[in-house]
C-alpha positions in Angstrom: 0.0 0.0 0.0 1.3 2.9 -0.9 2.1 5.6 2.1 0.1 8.6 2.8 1.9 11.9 1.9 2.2 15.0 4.1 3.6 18.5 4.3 3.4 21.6 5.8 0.9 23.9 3.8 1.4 27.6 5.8 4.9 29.2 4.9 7.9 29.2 6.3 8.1 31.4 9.5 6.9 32.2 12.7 3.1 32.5 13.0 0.2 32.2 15.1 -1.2 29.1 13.8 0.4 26.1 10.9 -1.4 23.5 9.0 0.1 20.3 8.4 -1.9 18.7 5.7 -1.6 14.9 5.0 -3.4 13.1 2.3 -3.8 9.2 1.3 -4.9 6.0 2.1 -3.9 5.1 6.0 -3.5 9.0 6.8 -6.1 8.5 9.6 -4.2 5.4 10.8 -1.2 7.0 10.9 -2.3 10.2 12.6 -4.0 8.1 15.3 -0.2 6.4 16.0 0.8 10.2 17.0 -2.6 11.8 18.5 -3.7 11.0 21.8 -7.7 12.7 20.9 -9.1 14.2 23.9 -12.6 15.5 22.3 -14.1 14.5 19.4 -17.7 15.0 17.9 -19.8 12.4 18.2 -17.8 10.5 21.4 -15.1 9.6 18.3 -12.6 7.3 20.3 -9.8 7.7 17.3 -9.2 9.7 13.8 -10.0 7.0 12.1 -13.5 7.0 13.6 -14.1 10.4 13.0 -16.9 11.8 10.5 -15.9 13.6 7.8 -15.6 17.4 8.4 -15.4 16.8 12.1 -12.7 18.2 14.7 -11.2 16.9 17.4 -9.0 18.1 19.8 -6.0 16.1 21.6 -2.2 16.5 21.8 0.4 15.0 19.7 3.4 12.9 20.8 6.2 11.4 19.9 5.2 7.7 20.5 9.4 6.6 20.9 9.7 8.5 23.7 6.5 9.4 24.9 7.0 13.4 24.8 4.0 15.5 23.9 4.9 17.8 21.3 1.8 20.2 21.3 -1.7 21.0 21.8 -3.4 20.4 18.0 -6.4 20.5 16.6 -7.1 17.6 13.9 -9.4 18.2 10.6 -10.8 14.8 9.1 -12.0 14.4 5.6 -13.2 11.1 4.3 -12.7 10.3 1.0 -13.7 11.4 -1.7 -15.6 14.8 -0.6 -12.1 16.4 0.3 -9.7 18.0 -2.1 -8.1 15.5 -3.1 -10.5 13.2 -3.4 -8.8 10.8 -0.6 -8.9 10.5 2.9 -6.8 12.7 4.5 -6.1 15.2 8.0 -5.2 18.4 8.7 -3.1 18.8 12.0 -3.5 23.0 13.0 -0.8 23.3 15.4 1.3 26.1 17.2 3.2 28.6 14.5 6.6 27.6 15.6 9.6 26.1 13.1 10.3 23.6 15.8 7.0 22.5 16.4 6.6 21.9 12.4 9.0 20.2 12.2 8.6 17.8 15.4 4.9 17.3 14.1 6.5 16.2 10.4 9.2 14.0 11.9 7.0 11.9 13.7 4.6 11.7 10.9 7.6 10.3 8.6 8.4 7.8 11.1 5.3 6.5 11.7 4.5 6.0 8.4 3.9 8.7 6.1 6.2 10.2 3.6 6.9 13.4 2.5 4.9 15.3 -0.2 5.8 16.1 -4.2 5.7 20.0 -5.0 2.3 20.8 -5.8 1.1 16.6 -5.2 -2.0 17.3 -3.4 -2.9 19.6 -6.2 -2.1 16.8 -8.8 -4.2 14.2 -6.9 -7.2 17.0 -6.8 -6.5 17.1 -11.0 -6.4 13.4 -11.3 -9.5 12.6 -8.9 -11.4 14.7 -11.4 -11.9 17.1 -8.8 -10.8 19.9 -11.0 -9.3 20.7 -14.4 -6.2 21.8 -15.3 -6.9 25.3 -15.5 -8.7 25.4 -12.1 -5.3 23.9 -10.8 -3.0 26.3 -12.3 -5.5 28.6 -10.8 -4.5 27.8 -7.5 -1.3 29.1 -7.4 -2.6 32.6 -9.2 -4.5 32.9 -6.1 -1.3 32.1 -3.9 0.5 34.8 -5.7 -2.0 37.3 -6.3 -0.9 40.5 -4.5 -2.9 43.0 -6.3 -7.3 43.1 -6.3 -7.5 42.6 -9.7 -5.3 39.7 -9.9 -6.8 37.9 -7.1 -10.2 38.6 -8.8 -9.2 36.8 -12.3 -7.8 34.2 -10.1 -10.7 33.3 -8.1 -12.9 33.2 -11.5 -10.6 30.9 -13.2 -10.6 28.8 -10.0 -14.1 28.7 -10.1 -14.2 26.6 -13.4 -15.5 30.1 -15.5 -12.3 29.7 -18.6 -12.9 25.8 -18.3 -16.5 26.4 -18.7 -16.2 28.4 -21.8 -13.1 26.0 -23.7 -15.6 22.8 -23.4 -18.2 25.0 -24.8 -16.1 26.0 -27.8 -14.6 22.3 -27.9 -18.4 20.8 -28.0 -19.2 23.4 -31.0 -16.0 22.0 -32.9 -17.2 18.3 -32.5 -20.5 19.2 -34.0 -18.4 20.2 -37.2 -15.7 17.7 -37.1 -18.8 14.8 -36.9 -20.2 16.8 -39.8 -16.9 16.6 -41.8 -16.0 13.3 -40.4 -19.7 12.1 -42.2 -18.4 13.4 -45.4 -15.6 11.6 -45.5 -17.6 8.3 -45.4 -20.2 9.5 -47.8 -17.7 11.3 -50.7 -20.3 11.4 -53.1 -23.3 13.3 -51.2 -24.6 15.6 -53.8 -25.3 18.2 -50.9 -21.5 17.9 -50.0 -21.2 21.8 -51.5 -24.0 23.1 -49.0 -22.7 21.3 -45.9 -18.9 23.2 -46.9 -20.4 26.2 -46.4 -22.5 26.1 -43.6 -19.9 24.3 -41.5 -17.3 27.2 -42.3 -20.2 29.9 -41.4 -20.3 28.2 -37.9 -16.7 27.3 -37.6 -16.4 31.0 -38.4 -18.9 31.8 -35.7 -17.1 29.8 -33.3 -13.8 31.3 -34.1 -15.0 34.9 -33.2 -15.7 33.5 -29.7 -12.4 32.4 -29.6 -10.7 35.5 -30.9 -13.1 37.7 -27.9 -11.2 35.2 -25.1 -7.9 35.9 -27.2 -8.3 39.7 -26.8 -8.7 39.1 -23.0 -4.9 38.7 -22.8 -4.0 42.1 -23.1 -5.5 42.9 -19.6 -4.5 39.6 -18.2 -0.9 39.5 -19.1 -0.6 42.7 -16.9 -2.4 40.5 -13.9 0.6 37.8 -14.4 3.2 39.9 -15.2 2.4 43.3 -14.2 2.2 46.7 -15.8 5.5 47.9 -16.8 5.3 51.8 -15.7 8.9 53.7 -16.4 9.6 57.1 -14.4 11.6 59.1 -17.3 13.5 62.4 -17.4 16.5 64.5 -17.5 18.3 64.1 -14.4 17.3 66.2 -11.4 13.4 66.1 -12.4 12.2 64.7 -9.4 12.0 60.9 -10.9 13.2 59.4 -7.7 11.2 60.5 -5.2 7.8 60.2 -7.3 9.2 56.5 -6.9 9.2 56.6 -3.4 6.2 58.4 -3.1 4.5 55.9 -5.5 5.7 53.1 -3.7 5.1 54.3 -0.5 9.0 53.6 0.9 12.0 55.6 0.3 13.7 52.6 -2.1 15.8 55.3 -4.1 18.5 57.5 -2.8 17.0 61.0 -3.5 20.3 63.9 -3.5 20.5 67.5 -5.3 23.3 66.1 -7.5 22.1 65.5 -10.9 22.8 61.9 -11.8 22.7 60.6 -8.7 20.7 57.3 -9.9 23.1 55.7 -12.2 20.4 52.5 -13.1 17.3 51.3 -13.2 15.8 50.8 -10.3 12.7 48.5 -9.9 9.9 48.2 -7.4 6.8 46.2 -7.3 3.7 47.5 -6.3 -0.1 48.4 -6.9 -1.6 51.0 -8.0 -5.4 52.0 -8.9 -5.9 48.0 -7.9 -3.8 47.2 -10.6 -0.4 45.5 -10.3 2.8 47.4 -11.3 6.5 47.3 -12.0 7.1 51.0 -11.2 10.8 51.8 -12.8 13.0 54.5 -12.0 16.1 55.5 -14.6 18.8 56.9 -15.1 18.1 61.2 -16.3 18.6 61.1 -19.8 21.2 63.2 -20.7 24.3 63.3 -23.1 27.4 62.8 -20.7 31.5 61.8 -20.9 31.1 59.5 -18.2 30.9 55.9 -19.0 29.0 54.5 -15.9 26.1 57.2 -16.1 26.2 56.2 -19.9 25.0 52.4 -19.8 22.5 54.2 -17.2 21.3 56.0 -19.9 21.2 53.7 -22.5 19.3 51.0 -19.9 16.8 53.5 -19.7 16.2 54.7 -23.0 15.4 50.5 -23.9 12.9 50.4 -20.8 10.8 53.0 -22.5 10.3 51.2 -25.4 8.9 48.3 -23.1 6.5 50.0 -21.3 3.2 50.2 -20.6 3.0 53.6 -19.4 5.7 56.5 -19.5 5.9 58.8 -17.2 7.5 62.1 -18.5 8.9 64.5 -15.5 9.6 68.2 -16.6 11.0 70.5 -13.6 10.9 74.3 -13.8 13.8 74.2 -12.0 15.8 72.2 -14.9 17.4 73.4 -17.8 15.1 73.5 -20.4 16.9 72.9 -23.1 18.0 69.6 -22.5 14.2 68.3 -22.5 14.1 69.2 -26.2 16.1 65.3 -26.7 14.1 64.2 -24.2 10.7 65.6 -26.0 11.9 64.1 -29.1 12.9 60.1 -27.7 9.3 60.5 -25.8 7.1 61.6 -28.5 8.5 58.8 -30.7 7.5 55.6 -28.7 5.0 53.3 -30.5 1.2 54.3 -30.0 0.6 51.8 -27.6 2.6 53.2 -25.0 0.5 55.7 -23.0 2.7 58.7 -22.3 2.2 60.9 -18.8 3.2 64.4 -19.2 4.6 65.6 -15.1 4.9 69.1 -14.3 7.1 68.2 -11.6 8.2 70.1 -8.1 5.1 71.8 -7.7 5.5 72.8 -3.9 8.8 74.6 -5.2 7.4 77.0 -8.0 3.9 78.7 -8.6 1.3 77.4 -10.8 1.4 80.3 -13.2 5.0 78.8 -13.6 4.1 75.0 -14.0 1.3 76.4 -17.0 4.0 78.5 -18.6 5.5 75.6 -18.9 3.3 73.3 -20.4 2.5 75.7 -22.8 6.3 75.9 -23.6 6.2 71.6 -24.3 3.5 71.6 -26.4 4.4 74.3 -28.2 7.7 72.2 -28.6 5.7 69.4 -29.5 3.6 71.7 -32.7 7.1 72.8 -34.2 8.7 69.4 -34.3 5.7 68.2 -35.7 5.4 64.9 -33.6 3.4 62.1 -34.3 1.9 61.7 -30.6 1.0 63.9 -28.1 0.4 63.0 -24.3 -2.2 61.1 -23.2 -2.6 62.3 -19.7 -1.0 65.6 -17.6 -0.7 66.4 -14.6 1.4 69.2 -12.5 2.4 67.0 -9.2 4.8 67.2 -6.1 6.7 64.2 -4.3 6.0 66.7 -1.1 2.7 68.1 -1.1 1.8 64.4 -2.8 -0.3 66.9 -5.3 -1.3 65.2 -8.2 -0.4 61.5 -7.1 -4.0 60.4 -7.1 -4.0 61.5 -10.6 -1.3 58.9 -11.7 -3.1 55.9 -10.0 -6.1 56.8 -11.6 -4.4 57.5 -15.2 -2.8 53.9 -14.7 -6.3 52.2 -13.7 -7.7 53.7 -17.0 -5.2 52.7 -19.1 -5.8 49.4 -17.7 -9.1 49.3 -18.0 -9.1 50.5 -22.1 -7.4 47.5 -22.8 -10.7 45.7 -21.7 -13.2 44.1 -24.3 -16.4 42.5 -23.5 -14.2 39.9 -21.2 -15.6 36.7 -22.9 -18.8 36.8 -20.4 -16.4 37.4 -17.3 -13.4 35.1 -18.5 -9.6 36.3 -18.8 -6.5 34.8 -20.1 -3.5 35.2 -17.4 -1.8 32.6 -17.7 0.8 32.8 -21.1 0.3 28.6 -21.7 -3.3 29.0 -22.1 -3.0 32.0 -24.5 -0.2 30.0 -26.8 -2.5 27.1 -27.0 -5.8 29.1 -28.0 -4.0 31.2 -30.4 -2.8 27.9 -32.2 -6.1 26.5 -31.9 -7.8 30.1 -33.8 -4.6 29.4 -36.7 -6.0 26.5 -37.5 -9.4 27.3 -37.4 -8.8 29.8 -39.7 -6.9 27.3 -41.9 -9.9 25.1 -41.9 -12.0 27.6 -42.8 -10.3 28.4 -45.6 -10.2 24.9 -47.1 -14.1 24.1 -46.8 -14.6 27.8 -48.1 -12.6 26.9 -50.9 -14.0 23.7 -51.4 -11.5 21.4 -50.0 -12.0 17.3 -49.5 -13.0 17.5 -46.1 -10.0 15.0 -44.8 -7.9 18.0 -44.7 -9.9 20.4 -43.0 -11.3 17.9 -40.3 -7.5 16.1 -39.5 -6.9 20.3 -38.5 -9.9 20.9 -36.9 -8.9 17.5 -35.1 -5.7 19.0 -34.0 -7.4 22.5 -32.7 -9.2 20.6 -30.2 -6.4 19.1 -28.9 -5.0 22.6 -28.2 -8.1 23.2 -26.6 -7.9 20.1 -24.3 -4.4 20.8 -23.2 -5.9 24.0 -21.7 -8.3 22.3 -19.6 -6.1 19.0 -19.0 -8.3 17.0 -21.5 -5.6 15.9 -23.8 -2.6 17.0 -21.8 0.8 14.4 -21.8 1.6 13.1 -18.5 4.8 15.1 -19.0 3.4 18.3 -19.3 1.5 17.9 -16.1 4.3 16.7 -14.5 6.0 20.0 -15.5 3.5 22.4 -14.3 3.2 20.9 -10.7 6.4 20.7 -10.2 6.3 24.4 -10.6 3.8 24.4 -6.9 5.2 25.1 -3.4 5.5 22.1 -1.9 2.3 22.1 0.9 -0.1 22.7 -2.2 
């Protein structure tokens, strides 16, 4: 028989409380060889005589030498209504490293064995209990740290993108069946017909697709975060916005002009939405070679970003913002652009206006491309004009929204891959039955798309590729 597995499923660390989860066949057996149960529902005499979703509370000891360990209270869950789909325990004990680690000793040697990264997850995909995408779920929940990336989590988790893939998948097999008939039956003289009405709903069902497709421009910023770059010549106030935006003083902030020789990354959220806020190097011409790969570092984060932030100080010479005006107002169309008047508390407002009106002028006589999409005049200080930002970065998150696919979103960069291939070949097959293909082609590629489909869901995934996605889990999930 094989052992029952455990591990410690709260992190690392001093805490109040830890859960030591332990799954399998015998896992009440071998909790009852280390718990001495003092109350139980139901006058339970052991673990193993416990109901399902019942507690009891005892003390666990070390049955070699007799030593109680702690005060505990023990979970039971009877297979197969528990997340795995197995009997299994959960020991809540005191928050301490040593006691952890007392509890899993004595587990181990009384008959348990440690547990795989991410194996109680597994055995909840393999009971059936959820799908594949509800699994990798899991984790986006663990790591959420911003609302709107717990919230996509939660839905996937929920079964809403698995809901919506078997849906599409069951429209497919209506077609393949279709094309699959006309393969038997070559010489149906309404063979035409049935080309062109299968493309019309293939093509039907391929909008669908391309609506949860279009969800990955919001969800990609949930997974990877939104890529907002602090810009400006130096001395513009770029690295205490970062501080001020991040709530912590994470960059040195002096009077000497390129004091910040790199780029300096925090993460945060902002507006609900989660951020990698970047501070660079001022971008300026300059002999010295240091502050010069500074310079270049930041000039190639622009052109990755999300969102540029563009600090102008009154207190700056002017006239090196011109190069700066020029690298700005050329970044691709995409890329929202925030205009700072920065320093406020330092000058008067008359002053921050005359300067505005001074940039855009700028802007008309070099004839760019692109203008701002968003100013503001702000202080670091006086934190005037900082709600502004957060709210300019929640909008620009929220125009990358479409109708969400009825309340689904792509996060996760495997499921994205998988669709898009699955839409390529849809299109493919369209094209054949449009152009009035033999339908082996066109249903031996529709056959294919569905098996992109199912490796989103778990359907039709290799035993390798689950294997490589759990092994990605913390080990107490």
């Amino acid at each position: 028989m094989e052992k029952p597995y455990c591990a410690c499923a709260t992190p690392p660390g001093i805490s109040g409380i830890a859960v030591i989860r332990m799954a399998g066949e015998g896992s009440a057996e071998v909790c009852d060889r280390v718990f001495s149960l003092k109350r139980a529902f139901s006058e339970a005499k052991s673990v193993k005589e416990m109901s399902g979703y019942t507690v009891a509370y005892g003390l666990i000891h070390d049955p070699a030498s007799s030593e109680i360990i702690d005060e505990v209270l023990v979970t039971r869950f009877c297979a197969p209504h528990s997340y795995t789909g197995e009997d299994s325990v959960e020991i809540s004990c005191h928050g301490g490293v040593t006691v952890r680690q007392e509890i899993l000793r004595v587990l181990l040697e009384n008959g348990a064995r440690m547990a795989e990264p991410g194996e109680f997850t597994r055995r909840a995909f393999m009971a059936g209990k959820i799908d594949l995408s509800q699994a990798e779920a899991v984790m986006d929940v663990i790591a959420s740290d911003s609302e709107l990336a717990l919230r996509a989590a939660e839905s996937q988790l929920q079964g809403t993108l698995r809901s919506q893939i078997r849906k599409i998948s069951e429209e497919l097999y209506v077609t393949f069946a279709a094309l699959e008939m006309l393969i038997d039956e070559p010489d149906d003289e309404d063979a035409a017909a049935m080309f062109s009405s299968n493309a019309d709903a293939l093509a039907a069902v391929r909008e669908k697709m391309q609506s949860l497709i279009n969800t990955y421009r919001q969800g990609r910023i949930l997974s990877e975060r939104m890529s907002v770059v602090i810009c400006g010549i130096p001395n513009s106030g770029k690295s205490s916005l970062l501080n001020c935006l991040s709530g912590y003083d994470r960059a040195i902030v002096t009077n000497v002009p390129g004091t910040t020789r790199d780029t300096l990354e925090v993460v945060t959220s902002m507006g609900g939405v989660p951020v990698r806020l970047i501070d660079t190097a001022g971008i300026r011409r300059t002999e010295d070679p240091v502050e010069a790969i500074g310079v270049s570092r930041a000039e190639d984060a622009l052109w990755e970003a999300d969102i540029v932030l563009w600090l102008v100080s009154s207190e700056e010479d002017y006239e090196q913002n011109i190069e700066m005006l020029t690298t700005v107002m050329n970044l691709p169309s995409e890329t929202k652009v925030g205009l700072l008047i920065s320093k406020s508390d330092c000058t008067s407002k008359e002053a921050c206006e005359a300067l505005h009106e001074k940039i855009l002028s700028d802007m008309k006589e070099k004839e760019c491309k692109r203008s701002a999409d968003y100013y503001e005049v702000i202080s670091s200080v006086s934190r005037e004009g900082i709600e502004g930002i957060e709210k300019f970065v929640r909008e620009t998150y929220e125009s990358l929204g479409t109708d969400h696919a009825r309340g689904v979103m792509l996060t996760n960069q495997r499921h994205y891959a998988l669709l898009t291939s699955a839409a390529e070949k849809l299109d493919r097959c369209i094209g054949l039955l449009r152009s009035g293909s033999s339908p082996e082609e066109p249903s031996l590629i529709l056959r294919t798309a569905m098996e992109d489909l199912g490796e989103i869901t778990g359907d039709s995934v290799s035993d390798a590729l689950v294997q490589t996605i759990f092994s990605r889990f913390c080990v107490g999930k």
